[in-house]
LUMRO-457698 format. One line per 3 residues: their letters; for each residue x negated, y, z negated of N, C-alpha, C. Coordinates in steps of 0.001 Angstrom, whole numbers. Example, Ala and Ser with C-alpha at 12.3 -4.5 7.8 and 13.67 -1.06 7.14 Angstrom:
! residues 2
as> -13190,-5690,-7800,-12300,-4500,-7800,-13200,-3300,-7800 ~ -12850,-2250,-7080,-13670,-1060,-7140,-12900,30,-7870
END
This chain:
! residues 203
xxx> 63286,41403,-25339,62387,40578,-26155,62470,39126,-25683 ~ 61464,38560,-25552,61132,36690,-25209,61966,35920,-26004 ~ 62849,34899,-25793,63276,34321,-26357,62973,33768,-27634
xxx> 61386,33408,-27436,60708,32646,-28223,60127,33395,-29487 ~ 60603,35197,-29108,59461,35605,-30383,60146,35899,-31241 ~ 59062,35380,-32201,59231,35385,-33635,59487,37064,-34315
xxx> 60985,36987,-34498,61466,38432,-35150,60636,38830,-36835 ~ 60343,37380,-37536,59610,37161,-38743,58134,38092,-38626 ~ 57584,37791,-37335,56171,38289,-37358,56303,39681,-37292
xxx> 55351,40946,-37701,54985,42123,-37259,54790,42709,-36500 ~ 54060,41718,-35474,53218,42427,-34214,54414,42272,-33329 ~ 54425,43312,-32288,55861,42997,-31440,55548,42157,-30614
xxx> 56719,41798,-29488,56619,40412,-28851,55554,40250,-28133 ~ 54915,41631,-27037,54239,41759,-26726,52688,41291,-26553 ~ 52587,41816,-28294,50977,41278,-28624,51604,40210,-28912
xxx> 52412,39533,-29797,52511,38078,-30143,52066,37452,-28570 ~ 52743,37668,-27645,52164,37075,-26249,50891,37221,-25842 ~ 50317,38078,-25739,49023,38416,-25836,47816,37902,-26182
xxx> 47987,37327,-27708,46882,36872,-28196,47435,35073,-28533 ~ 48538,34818,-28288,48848,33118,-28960,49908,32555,-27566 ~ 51622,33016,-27193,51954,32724,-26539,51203,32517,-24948
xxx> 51059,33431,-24729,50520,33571,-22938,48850,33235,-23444 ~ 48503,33109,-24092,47323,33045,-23759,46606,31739,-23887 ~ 45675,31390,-22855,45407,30452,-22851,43657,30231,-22773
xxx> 42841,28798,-22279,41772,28675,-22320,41268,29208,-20471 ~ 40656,30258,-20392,40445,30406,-18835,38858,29135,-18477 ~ 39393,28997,-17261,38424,27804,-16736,37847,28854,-15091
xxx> 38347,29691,-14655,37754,30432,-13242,38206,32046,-14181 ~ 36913,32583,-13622,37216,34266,-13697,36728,35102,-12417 ~ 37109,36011,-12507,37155,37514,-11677,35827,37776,-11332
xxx> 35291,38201,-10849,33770,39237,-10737,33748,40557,-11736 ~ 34634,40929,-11998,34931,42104,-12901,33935,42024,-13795 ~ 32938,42924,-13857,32123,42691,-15346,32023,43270,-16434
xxx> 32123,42413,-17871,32372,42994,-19090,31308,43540,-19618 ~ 31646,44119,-20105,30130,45765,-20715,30677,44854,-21968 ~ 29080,45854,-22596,28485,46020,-23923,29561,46599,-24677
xxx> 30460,47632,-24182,31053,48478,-25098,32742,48011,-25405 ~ 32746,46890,-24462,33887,46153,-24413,33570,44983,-25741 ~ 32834,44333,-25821,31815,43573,-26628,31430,43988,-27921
xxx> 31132,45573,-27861,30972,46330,-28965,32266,46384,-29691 ~ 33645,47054,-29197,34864,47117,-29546,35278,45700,-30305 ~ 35081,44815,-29397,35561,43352,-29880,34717,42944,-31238
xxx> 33743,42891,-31499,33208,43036,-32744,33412,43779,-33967 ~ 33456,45174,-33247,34202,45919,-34820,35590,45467,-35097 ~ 36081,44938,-34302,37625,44532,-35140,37330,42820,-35454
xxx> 36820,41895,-35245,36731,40942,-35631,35613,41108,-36395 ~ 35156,41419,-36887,34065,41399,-38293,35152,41385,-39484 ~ 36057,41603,-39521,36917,41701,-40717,37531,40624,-40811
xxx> 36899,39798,-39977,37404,38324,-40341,37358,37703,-41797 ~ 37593,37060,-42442,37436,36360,-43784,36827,35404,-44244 ~ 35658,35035,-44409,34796,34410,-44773,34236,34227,-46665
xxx> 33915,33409,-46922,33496,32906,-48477,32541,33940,-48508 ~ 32843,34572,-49753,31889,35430,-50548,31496,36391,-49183 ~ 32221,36680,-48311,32060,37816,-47247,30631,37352,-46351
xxx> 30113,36026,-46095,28993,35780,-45431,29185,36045,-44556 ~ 29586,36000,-43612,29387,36519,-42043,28562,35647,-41282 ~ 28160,34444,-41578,27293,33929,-40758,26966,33521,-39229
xxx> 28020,34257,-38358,28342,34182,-37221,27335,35370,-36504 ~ 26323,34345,-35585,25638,35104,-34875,25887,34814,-33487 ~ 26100,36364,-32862,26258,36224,-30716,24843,36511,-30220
xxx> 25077,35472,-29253,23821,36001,-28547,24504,35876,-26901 ~ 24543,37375,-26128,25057,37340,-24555,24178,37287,-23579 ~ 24839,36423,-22923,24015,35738,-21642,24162,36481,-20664
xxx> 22764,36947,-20245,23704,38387,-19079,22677,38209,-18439 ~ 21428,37772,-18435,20436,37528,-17396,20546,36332,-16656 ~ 20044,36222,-15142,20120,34858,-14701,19753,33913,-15589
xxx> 17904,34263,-15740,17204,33305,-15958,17797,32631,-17502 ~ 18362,33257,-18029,19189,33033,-19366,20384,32115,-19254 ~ 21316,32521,-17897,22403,31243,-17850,21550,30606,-17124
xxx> 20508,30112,-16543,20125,28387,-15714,19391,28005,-17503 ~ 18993,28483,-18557,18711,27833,-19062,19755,27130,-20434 ~ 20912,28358,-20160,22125,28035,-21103,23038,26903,-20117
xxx> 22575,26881,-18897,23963,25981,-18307,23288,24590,-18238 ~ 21761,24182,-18194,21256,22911,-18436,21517,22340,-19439 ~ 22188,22881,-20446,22574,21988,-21904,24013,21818,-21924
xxx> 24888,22116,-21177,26509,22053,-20850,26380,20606,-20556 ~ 27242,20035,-20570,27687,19001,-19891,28767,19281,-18442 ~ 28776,18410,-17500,28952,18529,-16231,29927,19211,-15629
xxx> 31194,19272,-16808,32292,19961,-16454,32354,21172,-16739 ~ 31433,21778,-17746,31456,23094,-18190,30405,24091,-16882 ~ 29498,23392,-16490,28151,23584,-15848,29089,25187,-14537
xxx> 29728,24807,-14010,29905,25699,-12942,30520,26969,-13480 ~ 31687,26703,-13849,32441,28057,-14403,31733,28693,-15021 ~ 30718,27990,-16078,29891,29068,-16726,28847,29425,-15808
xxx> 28135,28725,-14936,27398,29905,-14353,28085,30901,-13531 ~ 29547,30940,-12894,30000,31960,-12240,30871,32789,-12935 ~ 30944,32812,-14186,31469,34067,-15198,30938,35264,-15630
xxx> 31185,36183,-15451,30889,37230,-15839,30095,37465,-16934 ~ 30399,36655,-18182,30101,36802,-18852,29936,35754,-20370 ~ 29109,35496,-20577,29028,33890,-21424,28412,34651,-22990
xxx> 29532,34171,-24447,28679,34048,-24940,28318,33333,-25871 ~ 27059,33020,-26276,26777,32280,-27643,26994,32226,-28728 ~ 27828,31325,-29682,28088,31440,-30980,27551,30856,-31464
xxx> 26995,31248,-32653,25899,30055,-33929,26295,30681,-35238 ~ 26043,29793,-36060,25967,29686,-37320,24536,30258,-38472 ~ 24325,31488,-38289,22855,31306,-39175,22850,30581,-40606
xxx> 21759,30008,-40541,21920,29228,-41634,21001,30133,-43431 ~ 20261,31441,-42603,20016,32175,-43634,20663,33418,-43804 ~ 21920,33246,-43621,22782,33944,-43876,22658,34779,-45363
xxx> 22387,33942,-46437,22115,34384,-47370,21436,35334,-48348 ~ 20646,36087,-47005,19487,36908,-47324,20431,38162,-47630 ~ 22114,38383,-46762,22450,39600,-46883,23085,39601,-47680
xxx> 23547,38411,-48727,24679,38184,-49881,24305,39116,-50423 ~ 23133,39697,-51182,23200,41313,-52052,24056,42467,-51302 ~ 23499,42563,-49968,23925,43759,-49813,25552,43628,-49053
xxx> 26540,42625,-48833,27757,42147,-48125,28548,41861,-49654 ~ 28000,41501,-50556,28463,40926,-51453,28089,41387,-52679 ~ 27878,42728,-53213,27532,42821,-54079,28210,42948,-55476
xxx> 28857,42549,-55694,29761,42040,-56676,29107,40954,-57708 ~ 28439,39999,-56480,28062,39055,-57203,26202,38962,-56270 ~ 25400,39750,-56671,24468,39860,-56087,23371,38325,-56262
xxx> 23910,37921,-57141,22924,36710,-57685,23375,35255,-57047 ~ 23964,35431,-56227,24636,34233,-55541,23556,33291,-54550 ~ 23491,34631,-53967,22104,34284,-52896,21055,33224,-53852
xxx> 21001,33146,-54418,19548,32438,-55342,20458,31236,-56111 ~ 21684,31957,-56640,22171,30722,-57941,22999,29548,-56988 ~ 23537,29745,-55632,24708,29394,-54952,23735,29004,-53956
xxx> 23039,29667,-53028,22393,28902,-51860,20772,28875,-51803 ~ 20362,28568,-52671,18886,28449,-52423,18962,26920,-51494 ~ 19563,25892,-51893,19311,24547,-51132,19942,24976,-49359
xxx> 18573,24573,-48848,19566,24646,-47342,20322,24055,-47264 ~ 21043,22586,-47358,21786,21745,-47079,23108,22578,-47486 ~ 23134,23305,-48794,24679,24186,-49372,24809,25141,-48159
xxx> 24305,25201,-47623,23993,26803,-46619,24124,26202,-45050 ~ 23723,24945,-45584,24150,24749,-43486,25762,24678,-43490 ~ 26700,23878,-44623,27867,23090,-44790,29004,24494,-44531
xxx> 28383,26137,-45797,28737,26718,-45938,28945,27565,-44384 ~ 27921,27820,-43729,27761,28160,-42399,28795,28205,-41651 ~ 28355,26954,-41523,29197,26044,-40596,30637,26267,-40391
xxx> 31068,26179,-41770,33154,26009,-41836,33174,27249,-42067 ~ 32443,28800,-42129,32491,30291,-42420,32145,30796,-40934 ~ 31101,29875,-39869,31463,30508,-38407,32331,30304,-37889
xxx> 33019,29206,-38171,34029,28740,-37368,35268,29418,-37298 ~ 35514,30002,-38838,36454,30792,-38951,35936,32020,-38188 ~ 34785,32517,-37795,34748,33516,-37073,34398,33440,-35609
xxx> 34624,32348,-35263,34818,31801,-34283,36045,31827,-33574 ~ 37198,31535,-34470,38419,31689,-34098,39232,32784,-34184 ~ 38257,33930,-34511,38579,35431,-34831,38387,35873,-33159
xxx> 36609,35465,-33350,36276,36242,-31718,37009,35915,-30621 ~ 37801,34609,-30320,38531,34482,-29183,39640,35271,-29330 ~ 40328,35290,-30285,41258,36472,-30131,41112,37821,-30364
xxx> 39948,38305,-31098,39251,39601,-30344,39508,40061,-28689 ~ 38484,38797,-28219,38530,39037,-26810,40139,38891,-25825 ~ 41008,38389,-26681,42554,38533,-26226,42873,39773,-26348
xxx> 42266,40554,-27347,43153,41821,-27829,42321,42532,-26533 ~ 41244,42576,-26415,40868,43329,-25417,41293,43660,-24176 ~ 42034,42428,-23358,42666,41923,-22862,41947,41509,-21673
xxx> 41177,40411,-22413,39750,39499,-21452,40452,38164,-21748 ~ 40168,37084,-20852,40511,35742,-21024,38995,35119,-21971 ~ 39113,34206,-22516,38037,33088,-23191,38237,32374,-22791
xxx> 37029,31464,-23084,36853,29964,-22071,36095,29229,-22535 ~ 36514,28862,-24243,35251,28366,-25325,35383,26908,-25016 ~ 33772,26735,-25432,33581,25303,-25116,32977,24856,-26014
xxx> 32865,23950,-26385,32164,22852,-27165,31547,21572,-26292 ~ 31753,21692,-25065,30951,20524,-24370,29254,20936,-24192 ~ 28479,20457,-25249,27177,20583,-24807,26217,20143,-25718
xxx> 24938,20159,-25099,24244,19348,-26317,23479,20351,-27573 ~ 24290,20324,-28387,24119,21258,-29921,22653,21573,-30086 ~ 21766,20335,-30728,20742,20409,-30793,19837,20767,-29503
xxx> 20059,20843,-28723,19337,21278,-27637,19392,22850,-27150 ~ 20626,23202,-27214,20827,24092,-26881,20649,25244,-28000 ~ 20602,24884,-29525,20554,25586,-30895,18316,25789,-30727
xxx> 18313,24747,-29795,16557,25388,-30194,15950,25867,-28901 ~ 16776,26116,-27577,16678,26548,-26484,16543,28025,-26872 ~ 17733,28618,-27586,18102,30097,-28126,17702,30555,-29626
xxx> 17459,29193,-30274,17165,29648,-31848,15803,28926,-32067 ~ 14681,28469,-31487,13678,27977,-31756,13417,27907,-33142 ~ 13197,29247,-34165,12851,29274,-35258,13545,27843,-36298
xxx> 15119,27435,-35908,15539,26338,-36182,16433,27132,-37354 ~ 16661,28083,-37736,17799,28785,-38472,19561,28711,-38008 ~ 19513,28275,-37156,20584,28594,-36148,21184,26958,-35840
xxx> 22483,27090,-35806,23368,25743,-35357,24450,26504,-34117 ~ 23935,26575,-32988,25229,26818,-32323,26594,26078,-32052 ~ 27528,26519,-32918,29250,26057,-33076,29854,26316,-31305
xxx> 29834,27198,-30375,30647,27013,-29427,29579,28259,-28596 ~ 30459,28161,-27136,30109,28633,-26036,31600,29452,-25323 ~ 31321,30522,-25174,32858,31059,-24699,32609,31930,-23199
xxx> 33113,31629,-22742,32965,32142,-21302,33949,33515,-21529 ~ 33635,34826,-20719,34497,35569,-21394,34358,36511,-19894 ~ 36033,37180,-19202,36391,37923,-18408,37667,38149,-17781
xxx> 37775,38609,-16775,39583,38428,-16436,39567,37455,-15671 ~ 40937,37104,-16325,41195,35477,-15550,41249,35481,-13987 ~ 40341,34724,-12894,40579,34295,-12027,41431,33397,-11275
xxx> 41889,33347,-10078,42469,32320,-9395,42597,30890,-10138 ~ 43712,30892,-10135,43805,29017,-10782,42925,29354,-12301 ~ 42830,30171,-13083,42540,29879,-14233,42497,29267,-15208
xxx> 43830,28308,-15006,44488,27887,-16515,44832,26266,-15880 ~ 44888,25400,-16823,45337,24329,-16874,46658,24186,-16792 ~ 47756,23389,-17247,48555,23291,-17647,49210,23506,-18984
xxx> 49883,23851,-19524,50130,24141,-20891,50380,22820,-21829 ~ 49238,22314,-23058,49267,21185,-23327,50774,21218,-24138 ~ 51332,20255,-24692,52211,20187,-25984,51567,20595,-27287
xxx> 52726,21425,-28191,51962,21552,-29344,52611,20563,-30251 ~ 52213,20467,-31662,53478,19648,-32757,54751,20910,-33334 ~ 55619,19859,-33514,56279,20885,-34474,55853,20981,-35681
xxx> 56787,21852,-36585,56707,22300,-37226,56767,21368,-38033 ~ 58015,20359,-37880,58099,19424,-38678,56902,18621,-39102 ~ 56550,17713,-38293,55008,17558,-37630,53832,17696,-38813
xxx> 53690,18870,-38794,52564,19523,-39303,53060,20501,-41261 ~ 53819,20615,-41303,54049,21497,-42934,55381,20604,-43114 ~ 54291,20370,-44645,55102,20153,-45729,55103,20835,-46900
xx> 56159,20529,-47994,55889,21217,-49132,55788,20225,-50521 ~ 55653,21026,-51533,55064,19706,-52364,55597,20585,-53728
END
């Protein structure tokens, strides 16, 4: 067992390495290409992510045609621009912002939410927003469990790129994840984290 792993946690050292220790942000990948059914897998286990009132508002959209990455890599900014066009596999994360249409049938407990809770868009973009994100940070380690590298980005221009792929204007895309096996020189350096101390307190 790794020095470092945590005997406290469940998962053995293994996956603890897997999805948090060893794993990191990939910047070069493989030619290896990721299927649908790899993609498919990674979804049924991250849908059980945890979200308010079970919204789900996390929509993918995969970039698998050329003409699809020259028009997803013109809204990157300069450093993201290459790796993503030579990855296997890129994909889009957004936020729908009418998420709310499925609160009856995701949520039916409280079927009246949809109408009493989000009729104002503005409650529904805010709600979105901090409910993709959390499933945002599901799907990268999805794609760890699979045992694919990620390569999420946030360098790009939001609004541009949210009406490039979402015209209708429902849609806020939260991140961009490059997704395959790690290539040559993949990884950066390993930044510092805080401790523990650092970061938790009690009260």
């Amino acid at each position: 067992m790794p020095a470092d792993a945590n005997t406290e946690i469940l998962l053995d050292a293994e996956a603890q390495d897997l999805l948090f220790r060893n794993a990191r942000t990939a910047n070069a990948f493989t030619d290896e290409p990721v299927t649908d059914a790899q993609i498919q897998a990674i979804y049924d286990l991250i849908k059980y992510a945890p979200t308010s009132m079970n919204q789900q508002p996390l929509r993918i959209v995969l970039v698998r045609s050329q003409e699809a990455r020259e028009r997803l890599v013109g809204h990157l900014t300069d450093g993201n621009k290459e790796k993503t066009a030579k990855a296997p596999l890129t994909a889009i994360l957004a936020a729908d912002f009418e998420f709310h249409e499925s609160l009856p049938r995701v949520y039916p407990r409280f079927p009246q939410a949809k109408d009493l809770l989000f009729s104002e868009r503005s409650v529904r973009e805010q709600s979105a927003a901090f409910n993709g994100a959390i499933q945002v940070g599901y799907f990268i380690l999805g794609v760890r469990a699979a045992g694919l590298a990620a390569g999420p980005m946030t360098g790009f221009d939001a609004a541009g790129l949210s009406k490039e792929f979402f015209p209708e204007g429902d849609h806020r895309v939260l991140a961009v994840v490059n997704i395959g096996k790690p290539g040559e020189n993949a990884w950066f350096a390993r930044s510092p984290r805080l401790d523990y101390e650092e970061v938790v307190t009690s009260v």
